[in-house]
C-alpha angles and dihedrals in degrees: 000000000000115000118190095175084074089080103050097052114116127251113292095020111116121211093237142047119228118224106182103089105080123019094204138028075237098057082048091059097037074062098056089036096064093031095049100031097151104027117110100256095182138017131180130161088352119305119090130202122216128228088251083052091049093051091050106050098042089044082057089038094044084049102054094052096056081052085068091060096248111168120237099268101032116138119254122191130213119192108179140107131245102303132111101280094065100064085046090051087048106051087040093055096046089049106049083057100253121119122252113237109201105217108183096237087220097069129124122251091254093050093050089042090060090044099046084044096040099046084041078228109187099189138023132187109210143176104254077232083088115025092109098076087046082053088059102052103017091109093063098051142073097241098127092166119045123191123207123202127183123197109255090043091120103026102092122212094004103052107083080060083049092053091041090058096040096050110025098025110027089032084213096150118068112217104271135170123197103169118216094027124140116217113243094253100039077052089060097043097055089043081062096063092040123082121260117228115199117217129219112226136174130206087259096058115095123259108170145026099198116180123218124230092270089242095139091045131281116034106256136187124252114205115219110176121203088269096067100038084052097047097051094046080057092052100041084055103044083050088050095045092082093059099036090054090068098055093065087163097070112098097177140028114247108184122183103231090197089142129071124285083209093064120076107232094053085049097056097038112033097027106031103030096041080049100050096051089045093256134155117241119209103219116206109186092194123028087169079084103063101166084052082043105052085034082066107046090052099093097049134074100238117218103163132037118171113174147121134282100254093055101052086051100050082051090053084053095054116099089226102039074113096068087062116104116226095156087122092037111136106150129046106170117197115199143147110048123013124302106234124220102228087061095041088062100045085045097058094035086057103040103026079228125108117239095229107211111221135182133219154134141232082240093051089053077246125285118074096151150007150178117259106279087227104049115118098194134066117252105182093223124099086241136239129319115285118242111297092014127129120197130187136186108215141167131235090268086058093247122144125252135213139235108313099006120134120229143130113299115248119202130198126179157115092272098042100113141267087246123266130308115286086333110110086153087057091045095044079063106057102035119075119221088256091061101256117126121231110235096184091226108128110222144168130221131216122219084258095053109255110140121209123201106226088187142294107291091242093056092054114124118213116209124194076316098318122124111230120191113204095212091071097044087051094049101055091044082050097064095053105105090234097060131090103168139008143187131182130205146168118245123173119271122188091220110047098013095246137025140209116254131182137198116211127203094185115223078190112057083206099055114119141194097261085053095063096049092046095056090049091050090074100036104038133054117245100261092044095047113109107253091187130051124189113179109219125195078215149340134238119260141182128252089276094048093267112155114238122222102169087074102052084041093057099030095251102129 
């Protein structure tokens, strides 16, 4: 297949991936473990674990599971946020043979409930913040081990005054009972008693069931064997490498894991592939809190930071985002939602470093494609495939289209995913004879090779016939100095069928409606120009910080 996006990588980047290296995401960590054996791996409110450590306490984790009788294979929840005790439940988990199962630790009873039933999951370790909503479901599920963590489980001396704020203080746990249950480090002390099996496991056995966000309809899992978590971090690393050549003085990886372990494109890019080179990953188990946030990156030479818009603009906003120290930064990797321009620009101004907007899915075990790492301008597109990678812009009648054509991106790879849990009809949907998965995504391609996401085919607006993408409307509000936030969205209009609305979080307490649309009226085209204006003190937002406009769309928030 021709690939035009070849010639316009940058220097130092191959075409290809190679995957022979490691024949499981567990041999890849049995590597670090023994190469890095005493350099801090993961730190978070404080207190930092080692690789060694790593190796020894999901060795006694790992061990202790295969004690229950669970079957290889069998599925293994974690439901935590980012602190120490997830990258210890994860590597446990992959090593004693099962496969992980990411639940978001801020679902509702009913959305853990369809997870637990739907992955046929027969153990979890959670956070007791949220053992509350197991509590409620737990009967109808499979879940026969449960797992309990507390917060300062791993924090040594200061933990027990951890626990004390978070529980008694803070009143962050809910009363909960789950009888039976073994606390998660009771769970580690008797696992290291226990004798350790190692499995023996292959690229095509399953790692993950990783759920989507449940946009399309009922939450499904994606299934992303070790094969394709192994091969995008490969590819995520061999795109970096430009960028991480010319900083010679760095001696180790320090990546920002603001985002959460539980989605996939913080697992793959802030756990495995800060695992995999031996780096340390700053684990902030709430950047809601940007004053705690930026409190904790203080102390540490940061050399990585992969997160969403909205959060690199809510750190631009803070009165000390200029304490940080970013004089080791290479790689800001922008994924998610749109990068908008506006926060690009204060983001490089600031830092002297691009934010380098990415794509990717959860069934694409995230990236699919990026902006050059070295690039110092904005180019408003989502980049170029990443190695190894086909695209392909196609109709709905699956034809392909040529340059600048809009159509639906296609994506082919050694990281696209096995099809969803238990779902071949769902599958049979999204992948194309030829074997590319259809992201619903429409997108257009240059004649370099840079594809650019004119929106997901559900949030488009029709005007009067027209076709309206919110991502440019937002774009162009988000670069007036009184805004701080913006969504667009599509409501009915009994002229021109639909019409354009926006809704507006101020930067500028005094900004007004008639600003707004006089602004757009330079930079928009009429059809495309909001007609309706609604100020927000926020928006909502997933569990990534993903706005989202479905809700506003719908009323629901």
């Amino acid at each position: 297949m021709n690939k035009p996006w070849l010639h316009s990588y940058p220097a130092g980047v191959t075409a290809e991936i190679d995957l022979s290296r490691y024949n499981s995401i567990t041999a890849l960590f049995e590597d670090s473990f023994r190469q890095y054996g005493e350099r801090p791996a993961f730190a978070c409110m404080g207190k930092t674990i080692s690789y060694a450590q790593l190796d020894a306490l999901s060795q006694r984790l790992g061990a202790w599971l295969q004690s229950k009788g669970l079957e290889r294979g069998a599925r293994v929840a974690i439901m935590m946020p980012n602190v120490l005790q997830y990258p210890v439940a994860l590597a446990a988990i992959l090593r004693a043979g099962y496969v992980a199962v990411n639940v978001n630790p801020l679902y509702t009873p009913r959305e853990l409930e369809h997870q637990l039933k739907d992955s046929g999951a027969q153990a979890i370790v959670l956070l007791e913040n949220f053992a509350t909503t197991l509590q409620a479901v737990v009967k109808h599920t499979d879940i026969k081990h449960v797992v309990v963590a507390s917060m300062g489980d791993l924090l040594g001396m200061k933990g027990w005054l951890v626990n004390f704020m978070v529980r008694r203080v803070k009143k962050m746990v809910p009363a909960w009972s789950l009888p039976g249950y073994t606390s998660f480090n009771a769970a580690i002390a008797e696992g290291a008693r226990l004798p350790f099996e190692r499995v023996e496991q292959g690229l095509d056995d399953i790692a993950f069931l990783q759920y989507t966000g449940g946009t399309t309809g009922v939450s499904k899992g994606a299934v992303l064997l070790h094969r394709n978590l192994i091969a995008n971090l490969l590819q995520t690393q061999a795109w970096l490498e430009p960028a991480r050549a010319n900083r010679p003085d760095v001696t180790q990886n320090v990546t920002v894991a603001a985002l959460p372990l539980y989605h996939v494109f913080a697992l793959t890019v802030c756990g495995l592939l800060s695992i995999h080179t031996g780096g340390l990953s700053v684990l902030i188990p709430n950047p809601r809190d940007m004053a705690g946030m930026i409190d904790t990156l203080r102390g540490y030479h940061i050399t990585m930071f992969p997160a969403v818009n909205t959060l690199y603009n809510a750190m631009l906003d803070h009165p000390d985002f200029g304490k940080l120290d970013f004089s080791q930064l290479f790689a800001v990797v922008g994924g998610g939602m749109a990068v908008q321009e506006a926060v690009a620009k204060r983001w490089f101004e600031k830092t002297g470093v691009p934010i380098v907007e990415g794509y990717g899915l959860t069934e694409t075990s995230a990236c699919v494609t990026c902006n050059s790492a070295v690039s110092v301008t904005w180019s408003g597109t989502i980049g170029l495939p990443l190695p190894s990678v086909d695209v392909s812009i196609r109709d709905d009648d699956n034809n392909v289209l040529g340059v600048g054509v809009a159509g639906e991106l296609c994506i082919r790879g050694p990281q696209v995913m096995a099809g969803y849990w238990q779902r071949p009809d769902e599958t049979a949907k999204v992948m194309t004879p030829d074997g590319f998965f259809k992201s619903g995504d429409i997108a257009v391609m240059d004649e370099s090779g840079l594809v650019k996401i004119v929106d997901r085919k559900k949030d488009m607006i029709l005007v009067s016939g027209f076709n309206v993408y919110p991502n440019e409307v937002e774009d162009v509000v988000a670069q007036h100095p009184g805004v701080f936030e913006v969504a667009a969205v599509g409501v009915p209009d009994r002229h021109s069928g639909e019409a354009v609305k926006i809704f507006v979080v101020r930067r500028d307490p005094s900004l007004t409606d008639a600003d707004i649309f006089n602004w757009c009226k330079e930079r928009l085209t009429g059809y495309k120009r909001p007609k309706l204006v609604e100020f927000r003190e926020g928006l909502p937002k997933s569990n990534i910080g993903k706005i989202l406009r479905r809700e506003l769309r719908d009323g629901r928030a």
